[in-house]
C-alpha positions in Angstrom: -295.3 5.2 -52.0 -291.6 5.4 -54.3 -291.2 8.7 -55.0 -288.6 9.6 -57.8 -284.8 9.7 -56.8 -282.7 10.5 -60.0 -280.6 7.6 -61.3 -278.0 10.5 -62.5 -277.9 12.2 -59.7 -274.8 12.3 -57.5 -274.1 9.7 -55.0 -274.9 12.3 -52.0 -277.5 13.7 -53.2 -279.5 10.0 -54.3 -278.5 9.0 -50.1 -280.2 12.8 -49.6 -283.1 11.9 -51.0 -283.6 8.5 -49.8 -282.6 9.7 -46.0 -285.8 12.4 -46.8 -288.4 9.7 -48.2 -287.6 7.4 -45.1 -287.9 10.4 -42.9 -291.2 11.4 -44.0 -292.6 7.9 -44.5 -291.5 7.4 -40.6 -293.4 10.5 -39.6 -296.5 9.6 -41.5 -297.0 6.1 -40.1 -295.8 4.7 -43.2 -292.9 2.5 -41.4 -294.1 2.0 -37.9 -291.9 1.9 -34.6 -289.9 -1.5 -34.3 -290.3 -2.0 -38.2 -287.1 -3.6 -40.1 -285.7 -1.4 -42.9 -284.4 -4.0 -44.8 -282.4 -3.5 -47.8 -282.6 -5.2 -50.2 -286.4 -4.0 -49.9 -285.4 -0.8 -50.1 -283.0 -1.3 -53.0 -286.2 -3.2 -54.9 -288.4 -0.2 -53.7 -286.2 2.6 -54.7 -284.3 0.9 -57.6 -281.5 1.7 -55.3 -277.6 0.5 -54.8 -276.8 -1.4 -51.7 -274.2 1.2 -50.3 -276.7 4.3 -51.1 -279.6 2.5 -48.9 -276.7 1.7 -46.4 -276.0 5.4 -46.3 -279.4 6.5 -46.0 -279.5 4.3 -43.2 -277.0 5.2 -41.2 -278.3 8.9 -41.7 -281.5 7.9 -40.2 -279.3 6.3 -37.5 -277.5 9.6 -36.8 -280.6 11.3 -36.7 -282.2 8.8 -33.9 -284.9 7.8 -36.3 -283.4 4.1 -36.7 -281.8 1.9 -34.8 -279.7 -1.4 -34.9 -279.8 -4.2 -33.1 -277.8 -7.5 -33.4 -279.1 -10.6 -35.6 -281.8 -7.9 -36.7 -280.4 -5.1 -38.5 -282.0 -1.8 -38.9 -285.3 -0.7 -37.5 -287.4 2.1 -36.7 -286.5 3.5 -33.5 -289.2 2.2 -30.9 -289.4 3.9 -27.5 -290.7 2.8 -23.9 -293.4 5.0 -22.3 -291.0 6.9 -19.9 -288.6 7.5 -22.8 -291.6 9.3 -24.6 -292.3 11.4 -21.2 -288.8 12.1 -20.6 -288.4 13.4 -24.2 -291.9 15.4 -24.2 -290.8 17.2 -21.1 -287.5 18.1 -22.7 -289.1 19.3 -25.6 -291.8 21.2 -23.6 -288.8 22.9 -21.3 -287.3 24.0 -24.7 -289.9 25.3 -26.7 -292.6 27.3 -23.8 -288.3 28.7 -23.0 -287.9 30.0 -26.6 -290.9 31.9 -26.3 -290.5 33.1 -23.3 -287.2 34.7 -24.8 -288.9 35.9 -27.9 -289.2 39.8 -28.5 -292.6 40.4 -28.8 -294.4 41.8 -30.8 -292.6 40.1 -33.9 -291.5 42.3 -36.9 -294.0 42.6 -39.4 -291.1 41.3 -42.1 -290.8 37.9 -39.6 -294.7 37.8 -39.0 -294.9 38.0 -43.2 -293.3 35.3 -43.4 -294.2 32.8 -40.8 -297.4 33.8 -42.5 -296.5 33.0 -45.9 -294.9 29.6 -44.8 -298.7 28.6 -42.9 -300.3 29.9 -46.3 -298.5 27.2 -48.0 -299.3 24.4 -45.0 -303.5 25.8 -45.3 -303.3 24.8 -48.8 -301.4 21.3 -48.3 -303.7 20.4 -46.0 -307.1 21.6 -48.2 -305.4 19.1 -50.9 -304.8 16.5 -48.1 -301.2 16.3 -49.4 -299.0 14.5 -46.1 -296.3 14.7 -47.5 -296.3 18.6 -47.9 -298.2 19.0 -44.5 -295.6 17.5 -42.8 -293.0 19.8 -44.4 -294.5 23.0 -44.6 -295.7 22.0 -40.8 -291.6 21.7 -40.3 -291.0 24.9 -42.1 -293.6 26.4 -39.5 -291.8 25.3 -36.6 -288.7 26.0 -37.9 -289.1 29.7 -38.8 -291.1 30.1 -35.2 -287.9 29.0 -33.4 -285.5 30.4 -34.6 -286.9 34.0 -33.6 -286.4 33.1 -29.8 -282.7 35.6 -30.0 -281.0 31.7 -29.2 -279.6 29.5 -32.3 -278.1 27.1 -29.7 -281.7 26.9 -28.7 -283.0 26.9 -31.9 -280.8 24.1 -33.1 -281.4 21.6 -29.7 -285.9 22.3 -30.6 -285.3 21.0 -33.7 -282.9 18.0 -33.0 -285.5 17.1 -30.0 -288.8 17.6 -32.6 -286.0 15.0 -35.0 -285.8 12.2 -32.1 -289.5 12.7 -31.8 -290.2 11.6 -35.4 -290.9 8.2 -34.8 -293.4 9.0 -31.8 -295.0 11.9 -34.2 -296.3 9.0 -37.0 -299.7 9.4 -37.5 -300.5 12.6 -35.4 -301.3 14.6 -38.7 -302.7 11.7 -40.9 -306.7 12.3 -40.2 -308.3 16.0 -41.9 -309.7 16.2 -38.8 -305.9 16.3 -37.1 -304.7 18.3 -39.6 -307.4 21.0 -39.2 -306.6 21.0 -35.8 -302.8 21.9 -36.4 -303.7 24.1 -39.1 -305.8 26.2 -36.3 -303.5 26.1 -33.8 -300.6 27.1 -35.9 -303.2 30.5 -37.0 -303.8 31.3 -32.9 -300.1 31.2 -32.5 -299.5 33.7 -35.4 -302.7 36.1 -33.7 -300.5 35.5 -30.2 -297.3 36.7 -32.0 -299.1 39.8 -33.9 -300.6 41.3 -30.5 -297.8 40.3 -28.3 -299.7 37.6 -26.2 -297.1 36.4 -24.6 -299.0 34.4 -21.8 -301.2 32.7 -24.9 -298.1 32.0 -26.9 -296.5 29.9 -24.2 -299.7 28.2 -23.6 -300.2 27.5 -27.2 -297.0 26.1 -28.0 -297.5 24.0 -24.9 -300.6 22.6 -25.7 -299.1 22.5 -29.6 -297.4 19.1 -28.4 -299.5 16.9 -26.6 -302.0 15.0 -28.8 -298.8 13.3 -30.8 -297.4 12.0 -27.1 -300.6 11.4 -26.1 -301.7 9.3 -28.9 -298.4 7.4 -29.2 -298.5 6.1 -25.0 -302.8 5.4 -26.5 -301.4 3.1 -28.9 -298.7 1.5 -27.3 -301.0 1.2 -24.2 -303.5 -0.7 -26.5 -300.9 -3.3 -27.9 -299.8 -4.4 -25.1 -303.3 -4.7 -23.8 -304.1 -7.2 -26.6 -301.0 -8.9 -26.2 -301.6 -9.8 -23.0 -304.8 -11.3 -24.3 -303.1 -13.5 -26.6 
């Protein structure tokens, strides 16, 4: 997929958009763990300058999505099974915390919008649109977060969810994943509305797992066959 960056746009904003496309197409299994980015592919691709896909690059490198290894270049950032644990039980501690410190019940003005924001992720995934199920999915997340009282806290969830990109690809690329988001993003707005907090924790908990789960699945499976060859 080459979606449109503007040949007239500014410089940062053309790196902006590229940094975004990569993003996404790393979280939706479009460039798989231990790929190559290489540029001039990327400059074909996107009709791109060399030091625009150099900048979008190091972005990407900034953001833990990439990485760079010698007599290689740039890749997407791969990770060994304990990195993925250690990294899911980071994430875990900081997100069953932020709800723990989350006044409950919500406002009805923050419930609104949480609400409006799933509306928006119900109808990207009835159109099957990734792309926008992975952003309004963000959005979600986002807006849940940052009602924990904490913007410290806030900010380290969403550089943690970030590192966890490359590990995420995939999770939400079946209807029959994304339904399974969709409803367990509606239980944790029916948690927030009543005050559950016991069921919100749980949720959010639970919220994580298949995307580790299915990433150590996967890896387990490759190196089972490559031991076979």
């Amino acid at each position: 997929m080459c979606a449109n960056i503007s040949s007239e746009a500014p410089v940062a904003r053309r790196v902006e958009q590229l940094a975004t496309i990569l993003e996404e197409d790393i979280v939706l299994g479009v460039l798989l763990p231990g790929q190559r980015l290489v540029e001039d592919e990327l400059m074909l691709r996107f009709g791109e300058k060399r030091h625009v896909v150099r900048d979008a690059l190091a972005r990407l490198e900034q953001m833990g999505l990439v990485e760079r290894r010698r007599n290689i270049g740039a890749l997407v950032h791969g990770f060994e099974e304990q990195e993925v644990l250690e990294l899911y039980e980071m994430r875990i501690l900081l997100e069953t915390e932020a709800m723990r410190r989350m006044t409950l019940p919500v406002s009805e003005v923050e419930l609104l919008a949480l609400q409006n924001i799933q509306a928006q992720h119900d109808d990207a995934v009835a159109r099957d649109d990734q792309r926008s199920v992975f952003r309004s999915n963000q959005a979600f997340h986002e807006k849940l977060f940052s009602l924990c009282g904490n913007q410290l806290l806030a900010q380290a969830i969403h550089e943690y969810a970030r590192r966890a990109h490359a590990i995420r690809f995939g999770a939400l690329s079946t209807p029959e994943q994304q339904q399974r988001s969709r409803q367990e993003h509606h239980e944790i707005l029916r948690a927030l509305q009543v005050g559950d907090r016991s069921a919100l924790i749980q949720q959010v908990h639970d919220h994580l797992l298949p995307s580790r789960d299915r990433y150590l699945a996967l890896a387990r499976a490759r190196q089972r066959a490559a031991r076979l060859t």
